[in-house]
N, C-alpha and C positions, 0 to 999 in steps of 0.2 A: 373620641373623648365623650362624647354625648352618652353613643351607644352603649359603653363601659360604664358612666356615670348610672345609666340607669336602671344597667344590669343589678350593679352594686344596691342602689335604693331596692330592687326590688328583692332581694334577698334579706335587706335588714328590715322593708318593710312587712314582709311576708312573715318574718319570725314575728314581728311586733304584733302583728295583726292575732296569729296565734294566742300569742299569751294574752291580748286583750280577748278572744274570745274565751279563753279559759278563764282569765278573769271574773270577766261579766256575767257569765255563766254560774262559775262558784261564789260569787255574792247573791246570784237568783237563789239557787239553791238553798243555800244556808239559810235567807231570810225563812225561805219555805218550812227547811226543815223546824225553823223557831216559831212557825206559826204553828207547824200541826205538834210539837213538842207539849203546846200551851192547849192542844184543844182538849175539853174535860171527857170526850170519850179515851182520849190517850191514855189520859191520866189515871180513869177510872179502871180501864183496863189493865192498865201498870199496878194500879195500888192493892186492887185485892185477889183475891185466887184465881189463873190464869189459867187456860188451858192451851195446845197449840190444835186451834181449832182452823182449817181452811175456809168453813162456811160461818165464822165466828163476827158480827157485824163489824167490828174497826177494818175486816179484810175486806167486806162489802162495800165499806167508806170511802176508805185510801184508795181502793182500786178505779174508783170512779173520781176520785179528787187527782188522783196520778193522771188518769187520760185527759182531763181537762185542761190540766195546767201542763201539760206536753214535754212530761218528763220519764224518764227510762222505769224509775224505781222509788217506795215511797217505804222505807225498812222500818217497823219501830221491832226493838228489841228488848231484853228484861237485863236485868241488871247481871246475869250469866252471857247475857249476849248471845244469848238464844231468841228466834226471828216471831214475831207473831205476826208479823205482816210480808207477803213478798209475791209481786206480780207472777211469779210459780209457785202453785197453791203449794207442789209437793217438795218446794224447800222451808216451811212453814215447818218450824221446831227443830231446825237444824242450825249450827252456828252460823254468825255473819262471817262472811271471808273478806280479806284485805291486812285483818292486821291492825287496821287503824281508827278502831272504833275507842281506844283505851281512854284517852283525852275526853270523851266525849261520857262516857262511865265516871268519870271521875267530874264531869260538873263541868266541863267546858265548850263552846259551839266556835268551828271554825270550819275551813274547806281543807279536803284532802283531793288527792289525787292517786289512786288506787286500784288494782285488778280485781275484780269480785266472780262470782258467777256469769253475768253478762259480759264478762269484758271488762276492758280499760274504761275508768270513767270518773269523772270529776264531783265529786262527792262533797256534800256539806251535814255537818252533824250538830246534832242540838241535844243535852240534857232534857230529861224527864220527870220532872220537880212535884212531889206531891205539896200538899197545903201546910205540910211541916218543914219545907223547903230541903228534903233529904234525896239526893238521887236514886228513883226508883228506875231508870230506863234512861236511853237514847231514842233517836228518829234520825235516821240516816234516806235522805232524799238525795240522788245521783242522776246524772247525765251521761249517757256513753261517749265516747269518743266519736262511735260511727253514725251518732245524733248532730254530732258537732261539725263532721266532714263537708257535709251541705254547706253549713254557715260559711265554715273558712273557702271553700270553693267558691262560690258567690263573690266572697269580701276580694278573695284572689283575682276573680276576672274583672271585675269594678273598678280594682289596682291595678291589672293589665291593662285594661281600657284609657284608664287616662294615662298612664306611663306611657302606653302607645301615643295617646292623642301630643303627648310630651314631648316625643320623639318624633314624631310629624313635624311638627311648628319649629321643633330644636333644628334638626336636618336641615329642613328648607330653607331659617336663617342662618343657621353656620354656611349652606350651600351660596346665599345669598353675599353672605358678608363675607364670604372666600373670591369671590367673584369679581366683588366690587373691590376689596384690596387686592388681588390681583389687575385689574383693570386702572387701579391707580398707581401701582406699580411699576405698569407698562408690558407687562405680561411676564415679569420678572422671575424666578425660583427663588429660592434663598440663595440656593451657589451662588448662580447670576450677581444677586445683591453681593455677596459676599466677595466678588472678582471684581466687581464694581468698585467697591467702597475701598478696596486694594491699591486699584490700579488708581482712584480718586487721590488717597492720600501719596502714593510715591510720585503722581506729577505735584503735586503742590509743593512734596517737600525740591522735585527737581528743577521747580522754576526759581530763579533768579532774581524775579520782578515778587516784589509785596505784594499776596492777595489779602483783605477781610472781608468778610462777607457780615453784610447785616439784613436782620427780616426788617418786615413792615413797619414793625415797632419803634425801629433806629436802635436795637441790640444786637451785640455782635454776637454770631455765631461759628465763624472762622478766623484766625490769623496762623497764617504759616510760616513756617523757619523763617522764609525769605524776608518776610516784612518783619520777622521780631529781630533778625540780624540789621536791616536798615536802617529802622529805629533805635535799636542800643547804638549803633557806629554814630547815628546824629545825634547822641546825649539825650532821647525820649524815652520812654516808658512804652510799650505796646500795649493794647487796650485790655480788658480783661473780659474773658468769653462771660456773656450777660451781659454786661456794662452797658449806659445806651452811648454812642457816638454820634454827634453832632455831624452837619455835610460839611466832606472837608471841601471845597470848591469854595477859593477865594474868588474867582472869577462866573460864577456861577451864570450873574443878570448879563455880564457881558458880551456874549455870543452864543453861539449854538451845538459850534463840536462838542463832541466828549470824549476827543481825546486829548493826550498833551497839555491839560488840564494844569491849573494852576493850584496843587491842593497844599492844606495846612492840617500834619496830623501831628499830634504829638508836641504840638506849639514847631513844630520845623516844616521846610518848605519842602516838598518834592513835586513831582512831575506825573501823571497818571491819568485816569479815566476813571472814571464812575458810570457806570452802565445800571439798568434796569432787571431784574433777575425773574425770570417768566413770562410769557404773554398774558399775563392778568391785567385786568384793571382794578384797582392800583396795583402795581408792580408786588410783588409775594417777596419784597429786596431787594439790594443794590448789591453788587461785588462792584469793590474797590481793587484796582488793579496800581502800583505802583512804582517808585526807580530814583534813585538819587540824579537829583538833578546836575549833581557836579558831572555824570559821568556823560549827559545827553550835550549839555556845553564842551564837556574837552571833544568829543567827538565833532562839534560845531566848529570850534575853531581850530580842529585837525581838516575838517574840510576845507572853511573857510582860506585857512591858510596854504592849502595845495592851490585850491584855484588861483590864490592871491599871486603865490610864485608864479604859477601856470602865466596867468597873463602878463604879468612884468617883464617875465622870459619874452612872451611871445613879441610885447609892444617892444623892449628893445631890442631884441631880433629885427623886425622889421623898418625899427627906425634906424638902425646901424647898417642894413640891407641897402637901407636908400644912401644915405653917406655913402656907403662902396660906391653906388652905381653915379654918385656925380664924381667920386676921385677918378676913377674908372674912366669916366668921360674927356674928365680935363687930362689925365695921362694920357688918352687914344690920341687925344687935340694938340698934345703937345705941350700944353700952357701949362707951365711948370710954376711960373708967378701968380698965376689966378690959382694953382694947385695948392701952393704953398703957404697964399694969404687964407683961403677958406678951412687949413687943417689948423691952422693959428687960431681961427677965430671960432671955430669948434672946440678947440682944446680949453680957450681961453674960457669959454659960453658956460661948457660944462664943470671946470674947476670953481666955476665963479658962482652958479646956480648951486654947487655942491658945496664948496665953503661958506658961503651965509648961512645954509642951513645945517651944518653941523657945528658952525661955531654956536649955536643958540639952541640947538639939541643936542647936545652931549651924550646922552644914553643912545648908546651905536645902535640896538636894535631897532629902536624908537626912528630914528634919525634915516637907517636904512630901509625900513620900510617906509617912508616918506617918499624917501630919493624914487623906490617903486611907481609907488603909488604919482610921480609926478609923471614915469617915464607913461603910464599907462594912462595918465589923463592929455599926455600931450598924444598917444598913438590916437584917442579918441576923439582928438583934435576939441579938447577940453582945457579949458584956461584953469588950473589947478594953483590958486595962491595960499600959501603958509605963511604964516606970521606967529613967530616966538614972541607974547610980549615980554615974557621975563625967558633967564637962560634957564632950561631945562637942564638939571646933572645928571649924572648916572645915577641908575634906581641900585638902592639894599639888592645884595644875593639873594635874600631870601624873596624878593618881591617880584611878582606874577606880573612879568612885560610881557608875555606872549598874550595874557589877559587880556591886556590894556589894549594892546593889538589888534586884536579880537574887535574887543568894543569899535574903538575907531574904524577898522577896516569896515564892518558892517552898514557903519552910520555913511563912509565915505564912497562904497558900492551905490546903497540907495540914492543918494544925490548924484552918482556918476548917472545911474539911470531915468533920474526925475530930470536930466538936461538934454539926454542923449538926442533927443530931435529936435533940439534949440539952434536954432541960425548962431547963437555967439553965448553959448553955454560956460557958467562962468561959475564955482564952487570954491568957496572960502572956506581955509581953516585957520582957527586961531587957538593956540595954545597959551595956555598964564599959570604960572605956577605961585601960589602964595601959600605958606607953611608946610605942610603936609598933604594937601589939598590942590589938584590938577583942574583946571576949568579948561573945559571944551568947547569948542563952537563951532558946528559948520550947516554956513549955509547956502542954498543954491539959488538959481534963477529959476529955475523949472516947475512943473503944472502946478505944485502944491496939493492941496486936500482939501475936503469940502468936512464942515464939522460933522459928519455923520464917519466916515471915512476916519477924521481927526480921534473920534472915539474909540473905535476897532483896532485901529492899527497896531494895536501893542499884542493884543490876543496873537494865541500859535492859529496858524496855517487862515489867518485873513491878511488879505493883501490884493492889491488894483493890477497885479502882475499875471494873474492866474490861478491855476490848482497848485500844489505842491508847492507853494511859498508863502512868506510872514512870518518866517522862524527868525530872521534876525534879529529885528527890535525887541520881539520874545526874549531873545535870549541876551539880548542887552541888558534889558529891563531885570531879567531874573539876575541877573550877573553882579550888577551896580546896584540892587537891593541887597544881596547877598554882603558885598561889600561895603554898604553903610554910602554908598552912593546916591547918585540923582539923576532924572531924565528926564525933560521938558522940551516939546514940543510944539512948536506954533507954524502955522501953517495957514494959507488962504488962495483959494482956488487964482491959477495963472499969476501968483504972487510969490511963489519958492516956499521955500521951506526953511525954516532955525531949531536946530538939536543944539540944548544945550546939555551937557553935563559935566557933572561933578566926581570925583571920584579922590579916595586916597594915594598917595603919590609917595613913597619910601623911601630916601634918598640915601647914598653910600656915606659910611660916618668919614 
């Protein structure tokens, strides 16, 4: 481009350069020829009887004012335009050639450019004015062309020189600044970029999960399908590329992961990560990665709830295993009375412990995950008390008991394991139903929390458990927010623990 660029300049400068030396030249000239038009040996020559003399003194003049002032030709001529003057003595009384002395006969001075005897050459003409102010002659002073070659030659290599020097400095920074965008690039081609920037947008549009991305500034400069689909489904607006966006991490001072993140975009809640975008200091951006949270809970309490089965299975399994093994016994023993009394008083235990609390929780899921949840705290050899204070009814069709389920199983998990190496581990739950409105409570005997602990524990994946857990009160907490809920927590080290919460509660019409 450079090298083209400079081609091109040097062709229009080169004509320019030209016409300015022909120019320059033809205003030299012309001034000249106005000087010696006015000098009175011209004049007097001009005005009275003329001869065409070669040894005649204005030929002795010119001819030494011609070499001095380093011009080709110095013509004066009569008013037939026949020569009295001319650097060859023996064209002296012969006409001027060219053509274009007429203008100049007739009372006018300008620059010509015309062939004569010498050649091509750039000519300037001046009238010959006697003191009656009548045209008695011209004075035609010319430059040849092959006078002028020099000039433009010179003016030409002067203009290659720096056009060269042009192209040195141009090269080495085009060469420089090709380098360095390539090198920041990453040694890129354009294809490359262009399979890049391809293969960029078809994963964005293939993901699933919300990306935006924003620079330094806190303006967006991404959002994809996925996140403008999440956000219309949640009744929000997606951001608009420029716009700045505030940090959506509601949880931000809380903890330290970045992932599973508690964020707020679009005035709605989701679930995600915010990450730092380059190893600069400061970050060159954040991409925002994120997921409806409803779908991270049903998968929670899809799991929640297999385990939940799982172990119920398993704790009455083996509590019904031991029952065989004492009927088993008193049938080998024969004792058909001690057999008989003990399946009475098993039958009688279990219809007894199951009609209290179905007469007081009504809603059968409600009611049978209880009944679970007891066989599993007795397999853990865990003192599991319920207390309906008011009677629980069946929940509305339309209202999420697996939810509720959910909730309570979680809070009833953790306090199963905040006893579990207690000598007489003992966890209460208490249910009360007043209007619309479900009040919870369960508390245990076990380690409790210390206020630092008491703080974190709501945050995803912290927990006194290990790696890979603290999702449940997480996901309690998102749940019973979601739901116009509540979650309160008190706790004090080797003092147990009290969850209480609140929640809406649906009831069949």
């Amino acid at each position: 481009m450079i090298l083209s660029s400079l081609l091109l300049a040097w062709f229009l400068f080169s004509s320019q350069l030209s016409q300015t030396v022909d120019r320059v030249q033809g205003e030299r000239v012309e001034n000249i020829a106005m000087t010696v038009a006015s000098l009175p040996l011209v004049v007097n020559a001009l005005s009275g009887p003329h001869g065409y003399d070669p040894a005649a003194p204005i030929q002795q003049h010119l001819d030494g004012l011609r070499q001095r002032l380093g011009v080709d030709f110095i013509v004066v001529m009569d008013r037939r335009a026949r020569r009295l003057t001319h650097p060859n003595p023996s064209r002296i009384g012969h006409h001027f050639r060219g053509g274009d002395e007429g203008p100049a006969l007739a009372g006018q001075h300008y620059v010509s450019v015309a062939k004569g005897t010498l050649g091509q050459s750039v000519r300037g003409f001046a009238p010959v004015k006697n003191t009656a102010g009548d045209v008695i002659g011209a004075v035609s002073v010319g430059v040849t062309q092959s006078r002028l070659a020099p000039l433009r030659g010179d003016s030409r290599l002067r203009l290659l020189a720096w056009l060269g020097l042009v192209l040195l400095l141009g090269g080495g920074g085009a060469a420089w600044l090709a380098a360095t965008i390539k090198r920041r690039l990453m040694g890129m081609e354009p294809d490359d970029i262009a399979h890049l920037v391809a293969e960029h947008r078809a994963v964005l549009d293939a993901m699933h999960e919300g990306v935006i991305v924003r620079d330094a500034a806190h303006r967006v400069r991404l959002v994809n399908p996925a996140a403008r689909h999440l956000l219309e489904a949640a009744g929000a607006h997606a951001p608009d590329v420029g716009a700045r966006m505030a940090d959506p991490r509601r949880d931000a001072g809380r903890g330290r992961q970045d992932v599973d993140l508690d964020l707020e975009i679009g005035g709605r809640r989701f679930l995600g990560t915010v990450r730092p975008m380059g190893a600069t200091s400061p970050a060159a951006g954040t991409v925002i990665t994120f997921r409806d949270s409803r779908e991270l809970q049903r998968l929670g309490e899809e799991l929640t709830g297999v385990r939940r089965y799982a172990q119920a299975l398993r704790a009455t399994t083996h509590d019904f295993k031991n029952k065989l093994h004492v009927i088993l016994g008193l049938t080998q023993n024969g004792d058909i009375p001690t057999l008989s009394t003990y399946v009475r008083e098993l039958v009688d235990l279990r219809e007894a412990a199951t009609e209290s609390l179905v007469e007081r929780v009504a809603e059968p899921i409600l009611a049978g995950f209880l009944i679970d949840k007891q066989n599993e705290a007795r397999e853990q050899a865990i003192e599991l008390r319920i207390e309906a204070e008011t009677v629980i009814p069946p929940a509305a069709g339309n209202y999420d008991v697996h939810g509720l389920v959910s909730v309570l199983g979680n809070v009833l998990d953790n306090a199963f394991e905040a006893t579990a190496d207690y000598d007489r581990p003992v966890v209460a739950l208490t249910l009360a139903l007043e209007a619309d409105t479900l009040a919870i409570a369960v508390q245990d005997n076990g380690h409790g929390m210390t206020a630092e602990w008491l703080e974190r524990v709501r945050e995803a994946g912290i927990s006194s458990k290990g790696e890979q857990r603290g999702l449940g009160l997480h996901l309690v907490e998102t749940r019973l927010a979601e739901a116009g809920g509540t979650l309160a927590i008190y706790s004090e080290p080797e003092r147990g623990t009290l969850v209480e919460i609140t929640c809406s509660y649906r009831t069949a019409p």
